[in-house]
N, CA, C and O atoms as CSV, one atom per row, in Angstrom:
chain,resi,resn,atom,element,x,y,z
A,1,UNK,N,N,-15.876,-4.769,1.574
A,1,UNK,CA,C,-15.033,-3.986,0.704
A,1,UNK,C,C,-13.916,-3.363,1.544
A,1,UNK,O,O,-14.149,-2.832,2.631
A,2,UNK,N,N,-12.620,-3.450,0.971
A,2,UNK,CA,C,-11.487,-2.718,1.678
A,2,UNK,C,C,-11.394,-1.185,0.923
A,2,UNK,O,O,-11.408,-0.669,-0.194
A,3,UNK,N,N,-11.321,-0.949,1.937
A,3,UNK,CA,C,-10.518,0.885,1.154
A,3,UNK,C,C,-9.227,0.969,1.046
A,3,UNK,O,O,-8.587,1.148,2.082
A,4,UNK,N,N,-8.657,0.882,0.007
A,4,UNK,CA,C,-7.251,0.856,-0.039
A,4,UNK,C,C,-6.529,2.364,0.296
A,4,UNK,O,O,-5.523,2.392,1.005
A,5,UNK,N,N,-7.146,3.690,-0.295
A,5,UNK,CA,C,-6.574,4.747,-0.189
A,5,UNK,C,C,-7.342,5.812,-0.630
A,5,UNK,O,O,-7.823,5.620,-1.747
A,6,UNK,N,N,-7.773,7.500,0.192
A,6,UNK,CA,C,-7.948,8.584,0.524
A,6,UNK,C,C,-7.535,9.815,-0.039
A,6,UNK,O,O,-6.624,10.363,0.580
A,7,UNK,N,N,-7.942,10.376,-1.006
A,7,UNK,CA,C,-7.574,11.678,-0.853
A,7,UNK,C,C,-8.216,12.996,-1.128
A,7,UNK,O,O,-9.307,12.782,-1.655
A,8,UNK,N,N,-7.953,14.455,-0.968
A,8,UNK,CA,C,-8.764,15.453,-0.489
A,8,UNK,C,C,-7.714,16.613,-1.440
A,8,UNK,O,O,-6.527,16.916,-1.318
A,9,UNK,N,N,-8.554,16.959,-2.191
A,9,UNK,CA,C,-7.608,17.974,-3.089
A,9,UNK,C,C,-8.545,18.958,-2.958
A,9,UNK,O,O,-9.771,18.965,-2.853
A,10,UNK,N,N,-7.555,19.915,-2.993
A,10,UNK,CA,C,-8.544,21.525,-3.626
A,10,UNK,C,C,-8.842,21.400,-4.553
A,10,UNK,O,O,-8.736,20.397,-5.258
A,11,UNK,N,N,-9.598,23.069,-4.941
A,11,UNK,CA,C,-10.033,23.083,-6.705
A,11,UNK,C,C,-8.579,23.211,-7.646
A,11,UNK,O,O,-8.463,22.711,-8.765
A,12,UNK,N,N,-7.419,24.054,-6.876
A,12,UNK,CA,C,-6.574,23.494,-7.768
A,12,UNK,C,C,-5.366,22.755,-7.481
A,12,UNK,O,O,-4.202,23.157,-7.498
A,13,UNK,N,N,-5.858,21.535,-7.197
A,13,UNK,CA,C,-5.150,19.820,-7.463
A,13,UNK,C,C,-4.791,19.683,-6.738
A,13,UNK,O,O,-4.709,18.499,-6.412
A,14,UNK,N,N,-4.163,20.851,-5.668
A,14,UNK,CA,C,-2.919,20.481,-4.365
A,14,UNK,C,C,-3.657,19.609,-3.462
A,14,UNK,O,O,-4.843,19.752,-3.164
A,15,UNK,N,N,-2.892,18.720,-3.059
A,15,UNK,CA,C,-3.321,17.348,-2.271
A,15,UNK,C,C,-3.493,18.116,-0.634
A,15,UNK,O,O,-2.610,18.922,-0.338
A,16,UNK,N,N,-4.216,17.950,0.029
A,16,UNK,CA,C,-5.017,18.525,1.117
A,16,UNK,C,C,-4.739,17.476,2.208
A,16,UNK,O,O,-4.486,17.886,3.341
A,17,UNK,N,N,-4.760,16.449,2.013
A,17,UNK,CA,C,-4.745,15.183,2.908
A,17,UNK,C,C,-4.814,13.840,1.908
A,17,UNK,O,O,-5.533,13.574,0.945
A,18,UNK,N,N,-3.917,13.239,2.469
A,18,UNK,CA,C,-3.815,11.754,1.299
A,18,UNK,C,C,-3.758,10.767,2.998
A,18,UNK,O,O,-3.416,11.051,4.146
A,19,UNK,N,N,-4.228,9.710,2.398
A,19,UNK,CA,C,-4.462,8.482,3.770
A,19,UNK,C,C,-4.379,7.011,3.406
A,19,UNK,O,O,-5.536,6.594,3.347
A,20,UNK,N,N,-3.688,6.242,3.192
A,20,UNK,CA,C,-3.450,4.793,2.616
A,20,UNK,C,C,-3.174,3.924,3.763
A,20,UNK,O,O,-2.397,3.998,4.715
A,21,UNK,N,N,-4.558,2.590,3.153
A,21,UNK,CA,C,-4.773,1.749,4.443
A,21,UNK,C,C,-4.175,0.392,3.802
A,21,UNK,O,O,-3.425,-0.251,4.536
A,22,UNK,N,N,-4.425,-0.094,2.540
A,22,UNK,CA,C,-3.710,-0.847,1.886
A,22,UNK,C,C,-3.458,-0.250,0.728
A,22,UNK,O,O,-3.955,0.819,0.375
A,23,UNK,N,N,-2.523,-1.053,-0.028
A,23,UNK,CA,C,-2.027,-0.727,-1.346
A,23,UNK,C,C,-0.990,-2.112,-1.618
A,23,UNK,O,O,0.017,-2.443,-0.993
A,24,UNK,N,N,-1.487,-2.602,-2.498
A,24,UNK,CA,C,-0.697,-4.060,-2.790
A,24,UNK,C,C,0.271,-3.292,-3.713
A,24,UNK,O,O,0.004,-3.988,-4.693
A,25,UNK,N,N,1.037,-2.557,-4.117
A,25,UNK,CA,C,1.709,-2.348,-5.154
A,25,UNK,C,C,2.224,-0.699,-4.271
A,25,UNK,O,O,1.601,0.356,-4.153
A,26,UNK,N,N,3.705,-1.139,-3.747
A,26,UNK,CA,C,4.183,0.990,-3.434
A,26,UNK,C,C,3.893,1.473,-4.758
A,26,UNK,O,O,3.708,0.877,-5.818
A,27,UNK,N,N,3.898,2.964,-4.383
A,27,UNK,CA,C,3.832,3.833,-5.281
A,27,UNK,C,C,5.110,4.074,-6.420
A,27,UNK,O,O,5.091,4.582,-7.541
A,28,UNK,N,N,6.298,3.431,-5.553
A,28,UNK,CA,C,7.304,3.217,-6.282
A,28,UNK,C,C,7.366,2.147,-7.605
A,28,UNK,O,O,8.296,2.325,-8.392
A,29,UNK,N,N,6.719,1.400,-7.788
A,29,UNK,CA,C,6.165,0.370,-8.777
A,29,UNK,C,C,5.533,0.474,-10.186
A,29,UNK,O,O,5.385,-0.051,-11.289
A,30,UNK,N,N,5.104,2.162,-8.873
A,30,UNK,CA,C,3.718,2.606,-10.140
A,30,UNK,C,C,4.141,4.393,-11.078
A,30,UNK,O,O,4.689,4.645,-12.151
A,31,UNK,N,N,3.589,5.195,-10.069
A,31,UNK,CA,C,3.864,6.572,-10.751
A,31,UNK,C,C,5.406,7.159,-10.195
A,31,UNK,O,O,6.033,8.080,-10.718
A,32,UNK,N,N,5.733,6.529,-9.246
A,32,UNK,CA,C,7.010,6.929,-8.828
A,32,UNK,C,C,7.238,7.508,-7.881
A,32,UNK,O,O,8.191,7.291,-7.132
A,33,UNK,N,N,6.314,8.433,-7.738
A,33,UNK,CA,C,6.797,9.360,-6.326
A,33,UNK,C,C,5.406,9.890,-5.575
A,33,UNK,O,O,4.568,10.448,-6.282
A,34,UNK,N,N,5.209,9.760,-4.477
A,34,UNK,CA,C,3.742,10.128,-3.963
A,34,UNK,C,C,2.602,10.968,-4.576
A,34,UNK,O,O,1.392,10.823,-4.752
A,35,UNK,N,N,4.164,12.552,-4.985
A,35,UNK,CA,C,3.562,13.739,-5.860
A,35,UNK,C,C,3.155,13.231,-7.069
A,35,UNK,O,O,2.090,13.703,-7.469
A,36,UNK,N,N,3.696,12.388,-7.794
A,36,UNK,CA,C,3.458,12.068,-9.075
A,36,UNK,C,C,1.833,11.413,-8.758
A,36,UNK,O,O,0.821,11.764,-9.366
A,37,UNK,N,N,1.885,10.490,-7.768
A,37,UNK,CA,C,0.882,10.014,-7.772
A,37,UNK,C,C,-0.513,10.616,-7.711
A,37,UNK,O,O,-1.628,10.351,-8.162
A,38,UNK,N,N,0.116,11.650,-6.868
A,38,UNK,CA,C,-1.267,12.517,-6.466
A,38,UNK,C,C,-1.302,13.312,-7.831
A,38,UNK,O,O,-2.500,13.481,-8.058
A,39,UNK,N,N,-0.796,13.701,-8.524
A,39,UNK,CA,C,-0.742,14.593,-9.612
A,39,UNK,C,C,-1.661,13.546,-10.506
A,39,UNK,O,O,-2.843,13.865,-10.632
A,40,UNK,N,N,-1.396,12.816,-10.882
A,40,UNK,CA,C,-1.907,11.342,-11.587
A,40,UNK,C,C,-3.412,11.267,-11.755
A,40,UNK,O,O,-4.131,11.197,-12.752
A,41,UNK,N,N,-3.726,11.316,-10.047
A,41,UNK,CA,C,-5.150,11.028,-9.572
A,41,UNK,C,C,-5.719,12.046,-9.994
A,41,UNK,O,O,-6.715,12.002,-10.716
A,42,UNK,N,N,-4.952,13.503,-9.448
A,42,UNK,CA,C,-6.539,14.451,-9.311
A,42,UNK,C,C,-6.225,14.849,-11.478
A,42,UNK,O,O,-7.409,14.972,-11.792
A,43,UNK,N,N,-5.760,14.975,-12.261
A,43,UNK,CA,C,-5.905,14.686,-13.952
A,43,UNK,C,C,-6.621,13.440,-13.830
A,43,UNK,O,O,-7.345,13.607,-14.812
A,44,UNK,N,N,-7.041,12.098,-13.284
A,44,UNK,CA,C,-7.736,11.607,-13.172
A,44,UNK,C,C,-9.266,11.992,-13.277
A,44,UNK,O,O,-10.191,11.640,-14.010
A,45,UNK,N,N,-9.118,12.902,-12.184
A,45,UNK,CA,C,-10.287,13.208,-11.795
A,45,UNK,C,C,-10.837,14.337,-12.793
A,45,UNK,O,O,-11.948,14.073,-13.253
A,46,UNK,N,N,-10.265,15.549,-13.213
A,46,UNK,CA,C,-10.295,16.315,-13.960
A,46,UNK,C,C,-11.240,15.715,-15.293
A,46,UNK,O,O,-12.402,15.822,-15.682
A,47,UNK,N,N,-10.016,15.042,-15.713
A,47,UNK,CA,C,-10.737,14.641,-17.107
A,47,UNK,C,C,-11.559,13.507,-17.282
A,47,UNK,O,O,-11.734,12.904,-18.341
A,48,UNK,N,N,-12.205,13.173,-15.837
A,48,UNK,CA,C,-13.174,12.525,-16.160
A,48,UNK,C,C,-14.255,13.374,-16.281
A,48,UNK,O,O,-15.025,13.277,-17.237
A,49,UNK,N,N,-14.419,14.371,-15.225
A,49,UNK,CA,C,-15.306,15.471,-15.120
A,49,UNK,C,C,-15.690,16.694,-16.660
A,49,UNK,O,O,-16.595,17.399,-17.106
A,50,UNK,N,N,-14.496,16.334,-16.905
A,50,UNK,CA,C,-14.753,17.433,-18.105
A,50,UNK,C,C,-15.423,16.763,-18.993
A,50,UNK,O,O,-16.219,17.311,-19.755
A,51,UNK,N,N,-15.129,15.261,-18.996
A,51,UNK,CA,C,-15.291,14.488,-20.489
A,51,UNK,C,C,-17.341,14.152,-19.843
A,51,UNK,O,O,-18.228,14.047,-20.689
A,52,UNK,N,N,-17.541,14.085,-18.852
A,52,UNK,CA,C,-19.086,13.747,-18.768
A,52,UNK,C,C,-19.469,15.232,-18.560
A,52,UNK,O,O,-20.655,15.381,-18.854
A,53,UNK,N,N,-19.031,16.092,-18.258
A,53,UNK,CA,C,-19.778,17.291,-18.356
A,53,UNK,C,C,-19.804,17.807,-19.779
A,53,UNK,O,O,-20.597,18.724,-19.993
A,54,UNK,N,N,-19.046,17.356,-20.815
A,54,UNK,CA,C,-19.251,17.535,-22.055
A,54,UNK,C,C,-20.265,16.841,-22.776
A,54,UNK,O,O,-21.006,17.222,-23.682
A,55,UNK,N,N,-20.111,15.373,-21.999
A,55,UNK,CA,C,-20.806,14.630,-22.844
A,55,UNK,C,C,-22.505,14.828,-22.492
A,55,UNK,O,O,-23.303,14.415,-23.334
A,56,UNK,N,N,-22.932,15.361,-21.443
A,56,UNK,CA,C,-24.352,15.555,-20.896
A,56,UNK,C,C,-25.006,15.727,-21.659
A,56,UNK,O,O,-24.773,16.546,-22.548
A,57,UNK,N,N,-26.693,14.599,-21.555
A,57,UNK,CA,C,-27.111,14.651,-22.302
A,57,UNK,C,C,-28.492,15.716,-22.634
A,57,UNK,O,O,-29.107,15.932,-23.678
A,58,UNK,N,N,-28.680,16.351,-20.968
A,58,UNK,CA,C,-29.536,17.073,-20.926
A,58,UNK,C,C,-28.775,18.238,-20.632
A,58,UNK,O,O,-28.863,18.564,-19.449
A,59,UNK,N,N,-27.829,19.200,-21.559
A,59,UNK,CA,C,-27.520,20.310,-21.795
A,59,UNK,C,C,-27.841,20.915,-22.901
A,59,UNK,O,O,-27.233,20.488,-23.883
A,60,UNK,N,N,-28.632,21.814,-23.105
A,60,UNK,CA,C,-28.773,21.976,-24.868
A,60,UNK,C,C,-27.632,22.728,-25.257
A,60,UNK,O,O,-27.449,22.680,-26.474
A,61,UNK,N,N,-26.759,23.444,-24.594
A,61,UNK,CA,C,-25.346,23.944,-24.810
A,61,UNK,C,C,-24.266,23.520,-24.326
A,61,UNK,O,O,-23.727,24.097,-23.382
A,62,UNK,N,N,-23.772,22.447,-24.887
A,62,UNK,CA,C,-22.963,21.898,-24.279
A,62,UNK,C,C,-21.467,22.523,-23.799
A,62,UNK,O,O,-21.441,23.598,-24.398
A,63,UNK,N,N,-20.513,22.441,-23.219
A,63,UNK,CA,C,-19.547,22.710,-22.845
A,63,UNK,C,C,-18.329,22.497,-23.371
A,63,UNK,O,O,-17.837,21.502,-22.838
A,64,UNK,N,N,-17.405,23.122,-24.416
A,64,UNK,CA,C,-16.488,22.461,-25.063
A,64,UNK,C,C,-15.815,21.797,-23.976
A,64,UNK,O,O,-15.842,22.276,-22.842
A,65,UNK,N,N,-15.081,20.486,-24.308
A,65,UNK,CA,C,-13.785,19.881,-23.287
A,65,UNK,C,C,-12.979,20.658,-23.532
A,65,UNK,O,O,-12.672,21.322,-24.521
A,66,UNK,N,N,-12.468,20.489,-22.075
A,66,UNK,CA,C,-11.531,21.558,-21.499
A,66,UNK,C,C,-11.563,22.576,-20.894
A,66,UNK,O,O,-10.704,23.040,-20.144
A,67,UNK,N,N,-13.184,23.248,-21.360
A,67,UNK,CA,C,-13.230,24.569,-21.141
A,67,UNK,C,C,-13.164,24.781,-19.216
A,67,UNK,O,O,-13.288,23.744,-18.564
A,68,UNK,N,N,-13.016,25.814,-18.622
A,68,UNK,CA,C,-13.172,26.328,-17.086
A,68,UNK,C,C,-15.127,25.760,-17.042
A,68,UNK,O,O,-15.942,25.724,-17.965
A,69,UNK,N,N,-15.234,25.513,-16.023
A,69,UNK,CA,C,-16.552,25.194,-15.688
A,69,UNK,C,C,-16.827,25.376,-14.090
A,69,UNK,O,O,-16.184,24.947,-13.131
A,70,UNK,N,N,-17.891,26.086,-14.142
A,70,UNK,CA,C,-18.216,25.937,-12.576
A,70,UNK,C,C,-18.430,24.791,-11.639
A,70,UNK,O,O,-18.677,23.661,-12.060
A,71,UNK,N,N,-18.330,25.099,-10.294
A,71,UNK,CA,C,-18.250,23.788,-9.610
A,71,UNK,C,C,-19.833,23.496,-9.502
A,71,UNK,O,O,-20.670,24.270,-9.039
A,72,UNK,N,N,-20.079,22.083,-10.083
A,72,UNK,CA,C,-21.560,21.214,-10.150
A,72,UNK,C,C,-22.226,21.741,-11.576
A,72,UNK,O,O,-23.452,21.695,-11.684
A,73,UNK,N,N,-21.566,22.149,-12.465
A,73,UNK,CA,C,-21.513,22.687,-13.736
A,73,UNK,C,C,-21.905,21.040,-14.769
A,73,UNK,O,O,-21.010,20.205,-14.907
A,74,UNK,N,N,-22.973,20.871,-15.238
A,74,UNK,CA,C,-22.673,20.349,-16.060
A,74,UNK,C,C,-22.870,18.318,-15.366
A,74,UNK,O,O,-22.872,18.060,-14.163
A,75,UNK,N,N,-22.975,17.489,-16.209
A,75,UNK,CA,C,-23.244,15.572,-15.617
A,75,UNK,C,C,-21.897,15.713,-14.978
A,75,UNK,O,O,-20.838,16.310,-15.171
A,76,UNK,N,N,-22.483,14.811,-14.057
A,76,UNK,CA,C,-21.177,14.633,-13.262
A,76,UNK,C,C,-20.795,13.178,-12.879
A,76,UNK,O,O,-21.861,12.567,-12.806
A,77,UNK,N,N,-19.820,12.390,-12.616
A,77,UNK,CA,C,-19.250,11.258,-12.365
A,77,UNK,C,C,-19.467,11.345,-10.459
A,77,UNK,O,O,-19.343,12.336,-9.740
A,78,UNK,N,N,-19.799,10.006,-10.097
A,78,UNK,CA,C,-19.760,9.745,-9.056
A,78,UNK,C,C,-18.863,8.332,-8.587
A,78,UNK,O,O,-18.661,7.978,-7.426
A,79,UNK,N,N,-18.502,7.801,-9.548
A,79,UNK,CA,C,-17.673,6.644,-9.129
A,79,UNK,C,C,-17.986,5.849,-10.777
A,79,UNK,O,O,-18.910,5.989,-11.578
A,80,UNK,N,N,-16.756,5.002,-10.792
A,80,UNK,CA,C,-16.476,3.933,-11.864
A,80,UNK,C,C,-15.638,2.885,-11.393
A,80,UNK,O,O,-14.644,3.336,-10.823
A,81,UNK,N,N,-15.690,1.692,-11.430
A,81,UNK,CA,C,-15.692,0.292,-11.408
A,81,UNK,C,C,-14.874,-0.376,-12.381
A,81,UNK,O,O,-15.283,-0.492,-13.536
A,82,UNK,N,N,-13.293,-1.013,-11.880
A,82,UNK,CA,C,-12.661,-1.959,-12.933
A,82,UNK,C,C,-12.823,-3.145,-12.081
A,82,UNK,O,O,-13.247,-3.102,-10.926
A,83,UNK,N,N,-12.431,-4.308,-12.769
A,83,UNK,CA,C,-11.958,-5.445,-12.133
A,83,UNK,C,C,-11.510,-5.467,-10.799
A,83,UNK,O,O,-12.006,-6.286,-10.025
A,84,UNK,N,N,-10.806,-4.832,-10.494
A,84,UNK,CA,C,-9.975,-5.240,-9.226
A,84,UNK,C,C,-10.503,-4.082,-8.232
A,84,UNK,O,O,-10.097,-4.246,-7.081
A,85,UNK,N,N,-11.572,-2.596,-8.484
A,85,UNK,CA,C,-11.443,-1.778,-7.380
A,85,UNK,C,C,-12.400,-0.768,-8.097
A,85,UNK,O,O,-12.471,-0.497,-9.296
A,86,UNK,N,N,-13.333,-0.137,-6.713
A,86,UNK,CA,C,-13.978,0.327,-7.872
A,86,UNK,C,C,-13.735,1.975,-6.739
A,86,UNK,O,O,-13.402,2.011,-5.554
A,87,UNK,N,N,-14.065,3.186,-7.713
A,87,UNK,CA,C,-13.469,4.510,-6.985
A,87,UNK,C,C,-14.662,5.308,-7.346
A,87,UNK,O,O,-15.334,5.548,-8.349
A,88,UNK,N,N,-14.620,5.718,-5.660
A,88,UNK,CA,C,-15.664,7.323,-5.566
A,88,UNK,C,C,-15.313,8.476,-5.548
A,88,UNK,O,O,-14.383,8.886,-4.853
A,89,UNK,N,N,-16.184,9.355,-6.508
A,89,UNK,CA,C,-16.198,10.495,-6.529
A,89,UNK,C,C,-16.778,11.232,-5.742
A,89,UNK,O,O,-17.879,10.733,-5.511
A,90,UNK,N,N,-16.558,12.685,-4.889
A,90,UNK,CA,C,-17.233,13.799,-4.041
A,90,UNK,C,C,-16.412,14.798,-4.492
A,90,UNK,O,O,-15.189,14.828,-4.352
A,91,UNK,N,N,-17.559,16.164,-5.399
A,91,UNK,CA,C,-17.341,17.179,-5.221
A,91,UNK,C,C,-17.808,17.796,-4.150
A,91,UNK,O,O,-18.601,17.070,-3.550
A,92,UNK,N,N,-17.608,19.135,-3.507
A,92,UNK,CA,C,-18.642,20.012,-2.382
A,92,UNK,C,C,-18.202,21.164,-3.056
A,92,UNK,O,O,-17.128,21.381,-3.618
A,93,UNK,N,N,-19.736,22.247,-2.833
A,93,UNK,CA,C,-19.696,23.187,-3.485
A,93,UNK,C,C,-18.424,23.997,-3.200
A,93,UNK,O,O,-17.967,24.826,-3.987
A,94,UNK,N,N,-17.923,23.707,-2.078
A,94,UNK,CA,C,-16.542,24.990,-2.127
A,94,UNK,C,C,-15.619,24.451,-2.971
A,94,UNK,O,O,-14.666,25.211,-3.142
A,95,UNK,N,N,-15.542,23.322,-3.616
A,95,UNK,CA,C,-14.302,23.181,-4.352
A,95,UNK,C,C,-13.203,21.730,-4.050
A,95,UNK,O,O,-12.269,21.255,-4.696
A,96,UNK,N,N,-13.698,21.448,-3.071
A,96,UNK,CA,C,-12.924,20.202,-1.862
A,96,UNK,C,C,-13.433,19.362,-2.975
A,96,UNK,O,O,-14.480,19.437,-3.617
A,97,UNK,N,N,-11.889,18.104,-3.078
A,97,UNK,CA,C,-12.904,17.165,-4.004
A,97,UNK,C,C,-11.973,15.681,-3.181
A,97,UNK,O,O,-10.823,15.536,-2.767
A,98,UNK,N,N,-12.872,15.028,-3.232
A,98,UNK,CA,C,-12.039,14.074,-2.246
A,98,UNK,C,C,-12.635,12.606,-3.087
A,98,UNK,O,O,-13.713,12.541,-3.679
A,99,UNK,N,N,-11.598,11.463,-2.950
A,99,UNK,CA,C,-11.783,10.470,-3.764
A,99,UNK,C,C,-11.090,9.042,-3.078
A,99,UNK,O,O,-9.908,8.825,-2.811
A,100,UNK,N,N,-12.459,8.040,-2.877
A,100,UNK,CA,C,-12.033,6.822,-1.848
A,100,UNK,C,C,-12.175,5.642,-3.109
A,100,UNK,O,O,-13.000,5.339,-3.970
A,101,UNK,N,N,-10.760,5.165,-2.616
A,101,UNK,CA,C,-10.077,3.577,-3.507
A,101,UNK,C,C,-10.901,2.727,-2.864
A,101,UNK,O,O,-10.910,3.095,-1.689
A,102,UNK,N,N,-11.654,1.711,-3.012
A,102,UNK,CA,C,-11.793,0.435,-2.244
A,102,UNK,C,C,-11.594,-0.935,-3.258
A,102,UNK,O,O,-11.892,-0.781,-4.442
A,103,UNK,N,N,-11.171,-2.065,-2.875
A,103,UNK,CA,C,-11.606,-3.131,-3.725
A,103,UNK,C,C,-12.737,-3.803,-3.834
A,103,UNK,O,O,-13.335,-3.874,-2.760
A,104,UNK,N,N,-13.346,-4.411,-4.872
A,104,UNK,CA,C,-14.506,-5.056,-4.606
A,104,UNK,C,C,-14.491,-6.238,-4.438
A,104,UNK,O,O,-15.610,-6.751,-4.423
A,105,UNK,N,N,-13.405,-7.093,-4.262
A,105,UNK,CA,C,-14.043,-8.358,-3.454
A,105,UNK,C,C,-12.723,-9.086,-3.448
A,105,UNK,O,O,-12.630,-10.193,-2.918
């Protein structure tokens, strides 16, 4: 598996460290501008988190989407898989949330 690309956000979104080893496509192609990109990813990340911490099935009170939630609050996403690349998730309890691109084959 290749890792295409790295990054390390705080709890709120600001990009901490970004690291790209491949990328078949600049960023210019895609979201436009690095910031955009990183902005892109970590709402990526966000609303995946909100949407499985809502959806949990062993909460008997569930969490409206959207709402503020504590960090490890609630099901959580650890990675999802398309065709071409599949991406990991890491929260840590302080808030650091960092997320590795690789392709799968």
């Amino acid at each position: 598996m290749v890792c295409f690309n790295f990054y390390i956000f705080d709890r709120a979104g600001c990009c901490l460290h970004y690291h790209e080893w491949y990328r078949p496509k600049s960023v210019r192609q895609g979201a436009g501008t690095s910031a955009d990109d990183q902005k892109q990813m970590f709402g990526l990340f966000w609303t995946l988190s909100n949407f499985t911490a809502t959806l949990d099935p062993k909460n008997p009170n569930p969490i409206p989407l959207g709402a503020p939630r504590k960090i490890g609050e609630g099901c959580r996403f650890h990675s999802f898989t398309t065709n071409t690349y599949k991406l990991h998730f890491l929260e840590s309890p302080s808030g650091i949330k960092a997320r590795r691109g690789g392709g799968t084959g």
